[in-house]
N, C-alpha and C positions, 0 to 999 in steps of 0.2 A: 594559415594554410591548412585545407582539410583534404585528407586524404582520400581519393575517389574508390578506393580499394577496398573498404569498409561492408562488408557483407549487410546488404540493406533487409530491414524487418526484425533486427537482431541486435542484441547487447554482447552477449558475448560472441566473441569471433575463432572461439575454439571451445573443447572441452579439457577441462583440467583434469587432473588426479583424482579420485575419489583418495580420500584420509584412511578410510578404512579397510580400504582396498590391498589385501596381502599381493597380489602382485599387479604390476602395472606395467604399461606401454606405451609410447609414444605416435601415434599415427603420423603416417608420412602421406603429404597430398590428396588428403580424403576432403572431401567435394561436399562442406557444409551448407553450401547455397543451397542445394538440392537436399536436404534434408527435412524431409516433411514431419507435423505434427502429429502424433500421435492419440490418441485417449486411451484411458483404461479404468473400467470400472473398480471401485475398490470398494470393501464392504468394513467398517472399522467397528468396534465396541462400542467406541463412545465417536463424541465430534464437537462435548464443549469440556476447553482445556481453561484449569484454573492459572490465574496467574501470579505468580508469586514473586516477583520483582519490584521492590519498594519504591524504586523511579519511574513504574509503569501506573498512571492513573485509572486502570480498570481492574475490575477481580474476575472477570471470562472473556475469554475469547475465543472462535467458530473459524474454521475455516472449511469450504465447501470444494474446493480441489487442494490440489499439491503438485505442488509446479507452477510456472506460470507465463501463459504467452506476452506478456505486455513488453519484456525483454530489456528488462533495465540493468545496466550492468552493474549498478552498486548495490543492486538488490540485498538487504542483511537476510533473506530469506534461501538465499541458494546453497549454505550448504546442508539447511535439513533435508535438499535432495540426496542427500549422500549417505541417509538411514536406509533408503529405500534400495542402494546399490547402484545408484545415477551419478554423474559428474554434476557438477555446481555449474557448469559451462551451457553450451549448449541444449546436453540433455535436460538443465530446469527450462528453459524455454520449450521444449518439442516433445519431452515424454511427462504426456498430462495426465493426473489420476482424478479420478470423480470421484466422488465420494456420496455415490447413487441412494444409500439407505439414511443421508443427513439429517432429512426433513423426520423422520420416522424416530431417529435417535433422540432428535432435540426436544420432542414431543414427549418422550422416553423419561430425559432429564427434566421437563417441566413438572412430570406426574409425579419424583421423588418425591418419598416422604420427610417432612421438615425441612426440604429447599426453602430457602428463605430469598427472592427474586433480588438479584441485581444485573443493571446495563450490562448484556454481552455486545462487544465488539465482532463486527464483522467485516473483514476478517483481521486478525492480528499480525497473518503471517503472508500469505497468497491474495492474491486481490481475488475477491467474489463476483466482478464485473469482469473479467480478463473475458476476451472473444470468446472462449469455450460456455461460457453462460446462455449464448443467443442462444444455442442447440440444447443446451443440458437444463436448464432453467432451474437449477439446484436452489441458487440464491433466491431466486421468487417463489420457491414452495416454502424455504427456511422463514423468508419474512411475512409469507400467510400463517404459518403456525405461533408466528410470535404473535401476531395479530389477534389469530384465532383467541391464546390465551393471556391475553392485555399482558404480555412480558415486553419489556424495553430493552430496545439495540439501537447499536450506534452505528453505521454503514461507512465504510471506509472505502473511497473506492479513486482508480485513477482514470474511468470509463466515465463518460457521458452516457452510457446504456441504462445506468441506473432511471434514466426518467422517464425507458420502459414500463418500469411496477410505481409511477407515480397513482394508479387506483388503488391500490394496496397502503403506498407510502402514507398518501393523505390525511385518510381514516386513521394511520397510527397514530398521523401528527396532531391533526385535533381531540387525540388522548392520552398527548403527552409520552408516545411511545419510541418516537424513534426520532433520529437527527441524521444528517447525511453531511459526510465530511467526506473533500476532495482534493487530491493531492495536486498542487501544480507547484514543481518548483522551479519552471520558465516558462513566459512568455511569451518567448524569442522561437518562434515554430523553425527555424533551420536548425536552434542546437533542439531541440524540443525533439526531433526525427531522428537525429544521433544519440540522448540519452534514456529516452524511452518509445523508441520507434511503433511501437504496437501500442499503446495509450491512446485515446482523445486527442487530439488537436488544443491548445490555450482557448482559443477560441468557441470548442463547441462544451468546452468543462465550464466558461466562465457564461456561457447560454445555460445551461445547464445548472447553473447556480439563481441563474436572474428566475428560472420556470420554478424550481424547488422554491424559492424564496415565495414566490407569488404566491405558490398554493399551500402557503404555511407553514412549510416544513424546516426546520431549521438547520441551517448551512454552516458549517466549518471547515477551513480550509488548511491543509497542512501545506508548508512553504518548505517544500522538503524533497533532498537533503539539497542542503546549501554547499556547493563544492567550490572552494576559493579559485580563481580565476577560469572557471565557468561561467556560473549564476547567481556570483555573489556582488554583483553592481545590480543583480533586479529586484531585491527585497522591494525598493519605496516601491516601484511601477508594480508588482505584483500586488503590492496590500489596497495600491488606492486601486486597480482595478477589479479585485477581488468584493472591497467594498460596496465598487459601485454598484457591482451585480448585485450586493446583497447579504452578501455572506455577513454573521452577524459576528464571530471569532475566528481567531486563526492561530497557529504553531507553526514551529519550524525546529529542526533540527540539524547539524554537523552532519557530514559524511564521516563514516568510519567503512573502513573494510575490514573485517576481520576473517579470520581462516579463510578459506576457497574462493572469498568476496576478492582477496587481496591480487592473488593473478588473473582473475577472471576480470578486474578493471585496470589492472596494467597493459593487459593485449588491447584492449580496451579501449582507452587513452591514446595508447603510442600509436592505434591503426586511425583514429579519428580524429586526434587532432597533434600530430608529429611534430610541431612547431614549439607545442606549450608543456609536452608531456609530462617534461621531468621538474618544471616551476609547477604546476598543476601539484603531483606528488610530493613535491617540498613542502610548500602550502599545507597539505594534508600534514606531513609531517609535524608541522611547526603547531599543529594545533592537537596533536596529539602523546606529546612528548616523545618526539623524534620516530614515532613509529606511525602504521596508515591503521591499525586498528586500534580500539581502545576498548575493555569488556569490564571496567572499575564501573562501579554502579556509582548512579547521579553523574560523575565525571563523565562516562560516557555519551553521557546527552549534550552535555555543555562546552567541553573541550577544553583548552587551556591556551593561554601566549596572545599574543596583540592581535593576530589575524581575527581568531577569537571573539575577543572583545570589543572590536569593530564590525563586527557582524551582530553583535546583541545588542549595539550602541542602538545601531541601524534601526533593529527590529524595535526596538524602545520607544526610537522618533516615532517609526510609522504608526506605532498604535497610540502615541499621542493623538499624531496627525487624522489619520484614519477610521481611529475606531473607538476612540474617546468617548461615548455617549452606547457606546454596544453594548448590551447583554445577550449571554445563551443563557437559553434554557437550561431547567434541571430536570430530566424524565423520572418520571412518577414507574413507584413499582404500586402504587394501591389496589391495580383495578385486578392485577395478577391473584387466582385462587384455585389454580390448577387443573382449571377445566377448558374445556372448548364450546362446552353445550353454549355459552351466550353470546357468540357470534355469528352469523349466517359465513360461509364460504364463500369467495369475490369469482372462485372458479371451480 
């Protein structure tokens, strides 16, 4: 049973607490349907952050807004809205910042002296394709300047928008500079609409993987996150369809909720799918040692207990089954030498 009460367009179906917040309030009957998005430009120092976590396989990552409309309610990214003085709820979906002087910063960071180029991830934290991109076009100035200066990034994104800047992509990809990984963690377009309502469709990400594939660019797909008695019967049917498109690797990770994540997918749950709620959150629990977050480094990617390990069994099969003969690419930093003079501009 799904409950028809579920504010459509939207992951979270309230605003929580900010953590930092000396005093707080409860709002009585305030009318979040009617809550329009916002933008705000923001002008930051920098815009490429190192990374320094030993179970994260990148050393930079970029993020081009903060906030993010795609509206997923397990988002781990909602409660750096609450640096900013926003709720993790609501406000990360509807108060969006730009991050208007990026393209100029990253340019900034390429001309460092003794920068020594590796793979920036984009984005690590907010997705770079979220609907605020058609109008802002942040993410297509940041991947001309990598262009510009033969640096390699790696595109992360939950949009089929990205096959917008396939004239850009291209050219990267035939020098080794960039790969595009797309997050689909269902199949299933009715829960697909309840857990990331503002994303792509299954359908036009797994287009979108066959067009990128064609024109060389190479495809990764994150099968993510896996939330037990959601979207954890679609691993096989994800990986063989993800294959057929083309994708040539793929990941997957656990759901955790941690801080602000934790209430913001409780309301969550209990408003979308009232039936399964609290076996849904057991599940989580059971793979996290009785709790829904986990922040122990390497453990928190993997999880622990039988649920668990029947979900890596799974993912085990399919890349026998699936992807057994696949290789990705490895992106080249060679061509990078801190210039822009030796490529022509695409606009």
């Amino acid at each position: 049973m799904q409950n028809e009460n579920i504010i459509k367009g939207q992951g979270a179906q309230r605003n929580v607490i900010n953590r930092f917040d000396k005093y707080t309030y409860e709002p009585e009957d305030e009318d979040f349907e009617s809550v329009k998005t916002t933008f705000t430009e923001v002008f930051p120092k920098t815009i490429v952050n190192q990374v320094k976590s030993e179970d994260l396989p990148m050393e930079y990552s970029m993020n081009p807004y903060q906030g993010c409309e795609h509206g997923c309610s397990y988002c781990f990214a909602r409660p750096t809205h609450e640096y900013w003085g926003y709720s993790a709820g609501i406000d990360f979906e509807r108060k969006i910042m730009v991050k208007k002087n990026a393209p100029e910063l990253l340019e900034k960071f390429f001309r460092k002296r003794g920068y020594k180029p590796a793979p920036i991830l984009l984005s690590g934290n907010t997705d770079c394709y979220q609907p605020a991109e058609r109008q802002f076009e942040i993410t297509r100035k940041i991947l001309q300047v990598c262009l510009d200066y033969r640096h390699p990034v790696n595109v992360l994104t939950k949009n089929a928008l990205a096959l917008r800047d396939i004239d850009i992509l291209k050219p990267m990809a035939e020098q080794n500079l960039v790969s595009v990984s797309l997050s689909i963690p269902t199949i299933n377009e009715d829960l697909r609409r309840k857990m990331e309502p503002r994303t792509s469709s299954a359908k036009n990400k797994l287009k979108a993987i066959e067009i990128l594939s064609e024109n060389g660019i190479p495809t990764h797909v994150m099968v993510a996150p896996i939330i037990p008695g959601l979207n954890s019967d679609e691993p096989l049917t994800i990986l063989k369809a993800i294959s057929d498109a083309g994708a040539q690797s793929f990941g997957y990770t656990l759901v955790r909720l941690n801080d602000t994540v934790e209430p913001v997918f409780i309301k969550w749950i209990e408003t979308a799918f009232p039936d399964r709620a609290q076996k849904v959150l057991n599940l989580i629990r059971s793979m996290r040692g009785g709790k829904l977050g986990d922040k122990r480094m390497f453990e928190r990617q993997k999880g622990e207990g039988n649920i668990a390990e029947m979900i890596h069994n799974t993912f085990k099969i399919g890349r026998k089954k699936f992807f057994k003969d696949k290789e990705f690419p490895k992106l080249s930093t060679e061509g990078f030498t801190g210039t822009r003079e030796q490529q022509l501009r695409l606009f």
